[in-house]
Legacy VTK file of the C-alpha trace (Angstrom):
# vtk DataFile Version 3.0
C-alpha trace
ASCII
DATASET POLYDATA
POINTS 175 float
0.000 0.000 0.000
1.511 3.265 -1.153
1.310 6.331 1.464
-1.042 9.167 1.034
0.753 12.115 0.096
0.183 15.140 2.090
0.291 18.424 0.285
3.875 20.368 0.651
3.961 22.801 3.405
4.648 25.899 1.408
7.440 27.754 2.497
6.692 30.945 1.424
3.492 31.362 3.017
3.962 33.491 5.594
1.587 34.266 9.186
0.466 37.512 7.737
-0.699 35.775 4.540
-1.965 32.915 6.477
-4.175 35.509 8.579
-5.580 37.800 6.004
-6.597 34.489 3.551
-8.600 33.163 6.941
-9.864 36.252 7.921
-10.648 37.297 3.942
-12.525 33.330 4.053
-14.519 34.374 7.134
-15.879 37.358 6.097
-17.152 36.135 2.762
-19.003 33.273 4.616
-20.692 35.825 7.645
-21.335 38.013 4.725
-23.221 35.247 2.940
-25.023 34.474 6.367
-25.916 38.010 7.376
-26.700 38.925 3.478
-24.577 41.639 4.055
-23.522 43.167 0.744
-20.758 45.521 2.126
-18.830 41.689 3.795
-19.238 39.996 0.369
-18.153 42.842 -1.757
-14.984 43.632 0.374
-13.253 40.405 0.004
-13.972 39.967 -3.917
-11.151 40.399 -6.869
-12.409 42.912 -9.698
-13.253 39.800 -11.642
-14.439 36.406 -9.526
-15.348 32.734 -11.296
-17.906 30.701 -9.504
-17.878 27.065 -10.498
-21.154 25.255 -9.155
-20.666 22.374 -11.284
-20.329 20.092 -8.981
-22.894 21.217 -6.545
-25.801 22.535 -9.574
-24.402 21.530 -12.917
-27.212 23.845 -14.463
-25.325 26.539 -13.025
-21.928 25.508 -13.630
-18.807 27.921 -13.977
-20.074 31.638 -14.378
-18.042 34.275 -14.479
-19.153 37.946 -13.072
-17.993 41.432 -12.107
-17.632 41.754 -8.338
-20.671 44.025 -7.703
-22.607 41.725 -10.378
-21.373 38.182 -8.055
-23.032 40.102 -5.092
-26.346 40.991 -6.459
-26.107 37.330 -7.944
-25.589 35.550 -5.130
-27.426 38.156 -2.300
-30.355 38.720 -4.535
-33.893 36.995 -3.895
-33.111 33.754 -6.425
-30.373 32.494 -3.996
-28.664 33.750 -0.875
-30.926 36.796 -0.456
-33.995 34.741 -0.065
-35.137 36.696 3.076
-36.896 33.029 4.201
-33.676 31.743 4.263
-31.028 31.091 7.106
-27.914 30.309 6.306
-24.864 29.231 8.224
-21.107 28.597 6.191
-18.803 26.796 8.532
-15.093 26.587 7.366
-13.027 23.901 8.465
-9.349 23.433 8.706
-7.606 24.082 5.143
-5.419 22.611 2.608
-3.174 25.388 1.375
-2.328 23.406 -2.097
-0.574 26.265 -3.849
1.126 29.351 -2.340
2.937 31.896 -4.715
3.511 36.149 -4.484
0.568 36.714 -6.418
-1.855 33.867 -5.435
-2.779 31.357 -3.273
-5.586 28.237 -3.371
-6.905 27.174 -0.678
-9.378 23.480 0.285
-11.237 24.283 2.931
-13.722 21.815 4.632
-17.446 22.912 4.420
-20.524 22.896 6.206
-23.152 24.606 4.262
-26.056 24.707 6.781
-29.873 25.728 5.175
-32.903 26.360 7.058
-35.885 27.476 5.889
-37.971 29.829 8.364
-41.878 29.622 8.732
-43.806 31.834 6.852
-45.515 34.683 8.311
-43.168 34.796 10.877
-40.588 37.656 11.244
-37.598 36.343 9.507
-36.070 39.191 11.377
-36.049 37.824 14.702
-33.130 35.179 15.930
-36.100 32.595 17.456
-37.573 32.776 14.191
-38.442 28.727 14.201
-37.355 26.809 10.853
-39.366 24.344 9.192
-37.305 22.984 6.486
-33.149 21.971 6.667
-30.907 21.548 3.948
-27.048 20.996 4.934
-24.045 20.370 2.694
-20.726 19.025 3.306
-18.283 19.561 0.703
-14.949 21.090 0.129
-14.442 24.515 -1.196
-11.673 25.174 -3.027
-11.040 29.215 -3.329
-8.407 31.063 -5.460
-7.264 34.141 -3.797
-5.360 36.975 -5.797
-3.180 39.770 -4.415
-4.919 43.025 -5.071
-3.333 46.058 -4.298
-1.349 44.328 -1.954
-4.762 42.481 -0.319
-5.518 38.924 -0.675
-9.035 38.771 -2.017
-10.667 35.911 -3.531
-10.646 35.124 -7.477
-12.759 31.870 -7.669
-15.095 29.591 -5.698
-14.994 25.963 -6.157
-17.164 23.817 -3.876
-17.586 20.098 -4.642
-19.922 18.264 -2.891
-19.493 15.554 -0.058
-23.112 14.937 0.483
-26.278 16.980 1.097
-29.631 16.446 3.640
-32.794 17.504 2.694
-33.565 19.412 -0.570
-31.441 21.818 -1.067
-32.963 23.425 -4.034
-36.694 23.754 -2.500
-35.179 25.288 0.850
-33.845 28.315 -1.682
-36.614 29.062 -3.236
-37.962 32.433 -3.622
-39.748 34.048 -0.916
-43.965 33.503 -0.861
-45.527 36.460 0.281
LINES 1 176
175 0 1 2 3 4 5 6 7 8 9 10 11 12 13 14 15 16 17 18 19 20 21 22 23 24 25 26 27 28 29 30 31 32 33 34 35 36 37 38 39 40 41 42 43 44 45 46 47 48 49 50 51 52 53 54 55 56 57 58 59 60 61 62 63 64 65 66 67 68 69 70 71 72 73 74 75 76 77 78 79 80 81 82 83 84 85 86 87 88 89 90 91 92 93 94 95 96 97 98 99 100 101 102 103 104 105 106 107 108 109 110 111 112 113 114 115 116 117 118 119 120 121 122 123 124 125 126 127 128 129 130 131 132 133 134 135 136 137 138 139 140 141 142 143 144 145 146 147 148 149 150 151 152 153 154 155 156 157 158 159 160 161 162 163 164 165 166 167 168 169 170 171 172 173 174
């Protein structure tokens, strides 16, 4: 049996880096979870890639302008969905390629989906949930050094395994 090898420990990566790509990470993930426009759009390269194809081929690899990936994405057909609750967990990461001008990063991923009851107000943190949809996958991000800030380039998740329907818990809001 042949031993699994472990990606190199880059030696150039360095704490600061190493910081600023987790705290970059984490901000895109609360900003997804708070649908907060100002989190998402701070952490985002000029030009981002989104490759769903592994998660909803239909979707697959898109391409946007970073104010167009946050309307996208925070906008009433997905993340915005004021009906929906979201939590994005990152786990411990895989730095798999570490240069001057770019690093990619595997993190582990727990997509969490719930789905609050209508005619309640979504607003409220005991807002109860009647539908759950959670993902496990890894996401694989590119980040890019812009203007001397790491921000992130592409998004890459690819599915582990999903409960409930993930697709009906994002649908658009009834009113």
């Amino acid at each position: 049996m042949s031993a699994f090898g472990i990606y190199d420990i880059p030696a150039t990566l360095t704490f600061q880096d190493y910081l600023s790509i987790c705290q970059c990470a984490r901000t895109l993930a609360d900003g997804y979870d708070r649908k907060d426009k100002a989190r998402v759009g701070a952490v985002l390269a000029p030009d981002v890639v989104v490759d769903y194809s592994y998660v909803v081929p239909e979707w697959g690899r898109i391409s946007y302008k970073a104010l167009d990936f946050v309307d996208s994405w925070l906008g009433p057909q997905r993340l915005g969905v004021r009906a929906l609750a979201t939590q994005h967990l990152l786990g411990i990461p895989y730095f798999k390629s570490v240069t001057e001008e770019e690093i990619i990063v595997e993190w582990q991923q727990l997509a969490s989906h719930g789905r609050r009851v209508k005619g309640q107000d979504y607003t409220h943190p005991m807002c109860k949930i009647e539908e759950i949809s959670d993902g496990r996958s890894w996401m694989r991000q590119t980040f890019s050094k812009i203007e001397g800030q790491w921000r992130i380039k592409e998004i890459k998740p690819e599915v582990i395994y999903h409960t409930g329907d993930f697709r009906h818990i994002g649908r658009e809001d009834e009113e």
